[in-house]
C-alpha positions as CSV (number, residue, x, y, z in Angstrom):
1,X,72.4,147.9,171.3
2,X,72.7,144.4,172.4
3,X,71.7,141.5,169.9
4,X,67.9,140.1,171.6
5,X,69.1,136.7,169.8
6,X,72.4,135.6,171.4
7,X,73.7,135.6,175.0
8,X,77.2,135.5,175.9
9,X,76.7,131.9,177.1
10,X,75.6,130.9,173.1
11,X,78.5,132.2,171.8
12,X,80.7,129.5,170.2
13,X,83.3,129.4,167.5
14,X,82.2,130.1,164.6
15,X,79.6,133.1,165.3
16,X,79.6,136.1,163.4
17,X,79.0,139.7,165.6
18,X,76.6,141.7,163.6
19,X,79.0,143.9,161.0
20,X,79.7,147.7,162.7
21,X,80.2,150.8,160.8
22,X,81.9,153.8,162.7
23,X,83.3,157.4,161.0
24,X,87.1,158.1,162.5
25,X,86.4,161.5,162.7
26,X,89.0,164.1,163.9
27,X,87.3,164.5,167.3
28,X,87.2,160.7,168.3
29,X,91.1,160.3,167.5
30,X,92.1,163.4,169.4
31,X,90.4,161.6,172.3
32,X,92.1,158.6,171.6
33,X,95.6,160.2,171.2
34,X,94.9,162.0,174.1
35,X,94.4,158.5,176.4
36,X,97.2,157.1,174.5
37,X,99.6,159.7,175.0
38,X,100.7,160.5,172.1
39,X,101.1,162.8,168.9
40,X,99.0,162.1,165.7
41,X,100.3,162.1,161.9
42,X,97.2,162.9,160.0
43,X,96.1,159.6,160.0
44,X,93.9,157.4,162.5
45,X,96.2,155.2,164.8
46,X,95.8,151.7,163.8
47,X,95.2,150.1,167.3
48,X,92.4,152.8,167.3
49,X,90.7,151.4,164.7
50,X,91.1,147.9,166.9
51,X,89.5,149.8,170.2
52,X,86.4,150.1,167.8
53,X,86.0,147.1,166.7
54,X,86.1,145.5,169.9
55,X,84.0,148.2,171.5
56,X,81.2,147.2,168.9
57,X,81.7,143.7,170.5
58,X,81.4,144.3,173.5
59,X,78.0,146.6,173.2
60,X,76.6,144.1,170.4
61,X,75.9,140.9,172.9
62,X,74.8,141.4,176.8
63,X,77.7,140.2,178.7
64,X,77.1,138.7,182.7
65,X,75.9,141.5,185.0
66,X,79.1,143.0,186.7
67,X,81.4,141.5,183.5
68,X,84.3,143.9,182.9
69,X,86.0,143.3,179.2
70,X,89.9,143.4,179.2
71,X,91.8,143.6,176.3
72,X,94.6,140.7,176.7
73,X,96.0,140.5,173.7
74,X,96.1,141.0,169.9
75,X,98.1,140.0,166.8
76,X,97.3,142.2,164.0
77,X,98.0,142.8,160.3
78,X,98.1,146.5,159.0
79,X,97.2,146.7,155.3
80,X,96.8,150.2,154.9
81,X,96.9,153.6,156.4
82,X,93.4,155.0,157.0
83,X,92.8,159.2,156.9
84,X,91.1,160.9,159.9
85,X,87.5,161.3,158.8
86,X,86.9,158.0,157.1
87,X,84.4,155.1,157.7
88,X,85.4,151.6,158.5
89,X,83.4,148.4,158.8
90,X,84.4,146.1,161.3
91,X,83.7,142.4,160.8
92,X,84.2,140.2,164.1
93,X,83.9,136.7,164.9
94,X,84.6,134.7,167.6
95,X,87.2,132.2,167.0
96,X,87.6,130.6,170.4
97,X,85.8,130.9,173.7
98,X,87.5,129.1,177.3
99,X,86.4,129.0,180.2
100,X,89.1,129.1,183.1
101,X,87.3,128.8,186.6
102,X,86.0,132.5,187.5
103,X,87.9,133.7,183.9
104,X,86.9,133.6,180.5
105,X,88.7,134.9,177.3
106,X,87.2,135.1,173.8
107,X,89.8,135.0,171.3
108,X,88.3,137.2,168.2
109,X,89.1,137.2,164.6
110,X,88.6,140.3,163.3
111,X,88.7,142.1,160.0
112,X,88.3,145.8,159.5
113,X,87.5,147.8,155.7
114,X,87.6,150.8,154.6
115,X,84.6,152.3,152.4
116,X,86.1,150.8,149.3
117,X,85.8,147.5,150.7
118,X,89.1,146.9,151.0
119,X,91.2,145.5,154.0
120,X,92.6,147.5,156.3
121,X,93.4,145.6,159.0
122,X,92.6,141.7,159.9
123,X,93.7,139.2,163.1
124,X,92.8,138.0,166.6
125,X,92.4,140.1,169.7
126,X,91.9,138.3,173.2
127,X,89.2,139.4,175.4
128,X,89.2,138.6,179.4
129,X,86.2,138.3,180.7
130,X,86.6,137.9,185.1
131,X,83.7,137.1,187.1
């Protein structure tokens, strides 16, 4: 659900996105391997983890009507592996927002942790946003 208090046009360096919890259960990364390609190892894929965290950006602030989200770009730190099954918190704030005629990009900080509060994954993702 959409924050009622911010619109994409107040966002500015600095805000904080309202922390999201999800569970990485078995059936959400055999959906993701499955889009991806590719063979799981009995743990969740770390980029998956990412695709969550920027999906609860992307459904936590109403965007411009007709605004598509495109993942640019990311630069990420792994701290540990996380098992299928377990809940994450995602932390996410925006670190820089430009505006490029039709095009803007929001450039994330994110930070990602495991039930035990510890990091499991932290850096900055780049978000297009075309007009």
């Amino acid at each position: 659900m959409p924050d009622k208090t911010i619109t994409y046009e107040g966002l500015t360096p600095g805000y904080k996105f309202p922390p999201a919890a999800y569970e990485l259960s078995a059936s959400f990364v055999s959906k993701y391997l499955k889009a991806v390609d590719s063979a799981g190892v009995g743990f969740v894929p770390p980029l998956a983890i990412t695709a969550c965290a920027i999906a609860a950006m992307t459904k936590s602030v109403p965007l411009p009507p007709g605004t598509i989200a495109i993942h640019a770009s990311q630069e990420l730190e792994f701290f540990k592996l996380v098992p299928i099954g377990a809940t994450i918190e995602c932390h996410i704030g925006v670190a820089q927002k430009i505006a490029r005629g039709k095009m803007s990009m929001l450039i994330l900080e994110i930070e990602v942790f495991d039930k035990d509060k510890e990091k499991v994954q932290s850096g900055r993702a780049t978000i297009a946003l075309p007009a």
